[in-house]
N, C-alpha and C positions, 0 to 999 in steps of 0.2 A: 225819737224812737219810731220805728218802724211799724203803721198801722197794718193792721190785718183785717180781713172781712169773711163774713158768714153772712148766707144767704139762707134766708129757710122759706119753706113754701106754708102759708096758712092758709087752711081752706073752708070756711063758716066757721070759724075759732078752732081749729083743729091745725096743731103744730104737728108737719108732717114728718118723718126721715130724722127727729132730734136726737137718737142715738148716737147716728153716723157722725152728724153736726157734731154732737160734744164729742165724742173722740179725736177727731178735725181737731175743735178748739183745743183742746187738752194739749193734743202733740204737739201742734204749733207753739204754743206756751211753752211747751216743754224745750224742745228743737232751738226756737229762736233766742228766747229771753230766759232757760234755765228756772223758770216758773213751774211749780208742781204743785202749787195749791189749790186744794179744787175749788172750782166756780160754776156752779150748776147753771146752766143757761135755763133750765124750766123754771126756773124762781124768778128769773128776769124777764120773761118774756108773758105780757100782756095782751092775747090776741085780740085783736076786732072782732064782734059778734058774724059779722055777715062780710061776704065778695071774698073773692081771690087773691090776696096778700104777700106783697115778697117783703118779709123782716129783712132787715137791712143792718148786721151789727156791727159796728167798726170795735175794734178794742189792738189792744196788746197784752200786759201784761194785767188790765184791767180792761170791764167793756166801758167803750168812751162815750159810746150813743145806740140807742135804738131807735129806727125810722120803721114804721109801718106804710109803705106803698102801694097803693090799688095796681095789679100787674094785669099786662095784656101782652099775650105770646106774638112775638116776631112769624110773619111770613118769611120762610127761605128756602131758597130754593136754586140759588146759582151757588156755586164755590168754586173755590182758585186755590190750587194749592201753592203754598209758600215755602220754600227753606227758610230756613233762620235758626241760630242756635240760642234765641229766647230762654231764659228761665224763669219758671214762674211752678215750683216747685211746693211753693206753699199760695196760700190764695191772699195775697197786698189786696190794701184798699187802690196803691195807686197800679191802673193797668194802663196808663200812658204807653209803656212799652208795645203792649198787643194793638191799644187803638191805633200807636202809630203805623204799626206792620200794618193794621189794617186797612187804613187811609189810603196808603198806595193802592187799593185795589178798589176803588170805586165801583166799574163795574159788576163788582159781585156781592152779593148780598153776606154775604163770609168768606171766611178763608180757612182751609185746612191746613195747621202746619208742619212742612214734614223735618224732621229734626235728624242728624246724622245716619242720612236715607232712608229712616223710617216718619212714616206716619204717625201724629201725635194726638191732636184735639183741635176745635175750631178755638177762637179767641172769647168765645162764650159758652162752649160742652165739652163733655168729651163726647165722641162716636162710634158705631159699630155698624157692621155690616154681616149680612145676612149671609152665607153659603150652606148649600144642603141641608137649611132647615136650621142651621144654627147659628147665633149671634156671635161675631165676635166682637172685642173691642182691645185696640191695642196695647201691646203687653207694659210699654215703657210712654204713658201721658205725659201729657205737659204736670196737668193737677191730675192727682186722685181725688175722682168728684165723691162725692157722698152718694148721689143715687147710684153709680158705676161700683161703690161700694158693695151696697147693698146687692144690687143685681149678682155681683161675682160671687157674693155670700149664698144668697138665693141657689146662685146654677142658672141662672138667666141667660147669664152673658157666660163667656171662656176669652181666655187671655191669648192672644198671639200677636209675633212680629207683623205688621201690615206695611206694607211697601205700595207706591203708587202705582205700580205696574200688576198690583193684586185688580186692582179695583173693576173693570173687562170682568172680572169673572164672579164675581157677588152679583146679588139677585136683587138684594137692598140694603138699604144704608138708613140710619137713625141718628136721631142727636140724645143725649142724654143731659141733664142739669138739675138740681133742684129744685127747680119752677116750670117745669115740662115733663120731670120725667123721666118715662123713655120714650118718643116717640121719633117712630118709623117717619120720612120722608118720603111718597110718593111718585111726587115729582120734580126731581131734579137734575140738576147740572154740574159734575164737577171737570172742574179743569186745568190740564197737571203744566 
C-alpha cells in the first residue's frame, strides 16, 4: 500500500497548522484508500518539551510511524525552473520522483516546476510572489500545502495563473511549507 506523509512543525511543544494537517490526512485517507474513520492526529502526537521539531508521520490507512526530528531551515537562494508533468497531488512518503527532477539541476539550490506552462511549486514548497503589495501564489500546485491553506483562508495569499514570463515584474518571491512558513526570499536567483 501506498505510504503517505505529514509534516508538522512543533515549536517548544507547541503543534502548529494541526487543523490544516488533519484535514490533509483526512482527505487523503479518504481520496486514496476509501477510509473515513476518523484518526485524530492530536491523540498521537507527543511533542518534545523544547527546540524546533519537524514530526515526521508516515501512515496510510493507518499512522505507521512517528519520528520527532530536530529541524534546521535550508539557505536558498538560486532556482531553475523545470517542466515536467510530475504528479504529486497528494503528499507520498516516496518523493524519489521530485529528488530525481531535482538531481539534474545541481547547480541550483531548487527548482521551480512549471507544469503545462504554468508555474507550480519548488520540490519542497509551494510559492508566491509579491506584485503591488500583494501575495500571490499559483492557482493549480503541484500539493496544496497546509500553510498555502491556511494563508488563502486568512486573505494572505490570492490565487492566480503564474507563468514564467510573469516573473520580470514581481517585486518578491517566498517559499511557503509547514516548517518555515511563509517566508519571503531576499535574495535570489531564478532561472527559467
Amino acid at each position: 500500500m501506498t505510504l503517505l506523509l505529514e509534516t508538522i512543525r512543533i515549536n517548544n511543544d507547541q503543534v502548529e497548522n494541526l487543523e490544516y494537517h488533519q484535514q490533509r490526512f483526512d482527505n487523503s485517507r479518504k481520496i486514496l484508500f476509501n477510509d473515513t474513520r476518523p484518526l485524530d492526529l492530536a491523540s498521537k502526537i507527543t511533542p518534545p518539551p523544547k527546540g524546533l521539531i519537524r514530526c515526521r508521520i508516515l501512515y496510510d490507512t493507518n499512522i505507521r510511524s512517528i519520528q520527532y526530528i530536530p529541524y534546521t531551515p535550508k539557505d536558498l537562494k538560486t532556482f531553475t525552473i523545470v517542466k515536467s508533468d510530475v504528479d504529486y497531488s497528494h503528499k507520498y512518503a516516496d518523493r524519489s520522483i521530485l529528488e530525481n527532477l531535482k538531481a539534474q539541476y545541481p547547480q541550483s539550490d531548487e527548482i521551480i516546476i512549471e507544469k503545462d506552462g504554468l508555474l507550480t511549486d519548488t520540490t519542497i514548497s509551494n510559492i508566491a510572489f509579491l506584485e503591488n503589495g500583494e501575495w500571490f501564489t499559483p492557482s493549480d500546485p503541484l500539493l496544496k500545502g497546509t500553510m498555502r491553506a491556511k494563508l488563502l483562508k486568512d486573505g494572505f495569499l490570492k490565487e492566480k495563473p503564474i507563468y514564467k514570463e510573469d516573473i520580470s515584474s514581481f517585486q518578491g518571491f517566498a517559499l511557503i511549507n509547514a516548517m518555515i512558513g511563509f517566508t519571503p526570499i531576499n535574495d535570489f536567483n531564478i532561472k527559467g
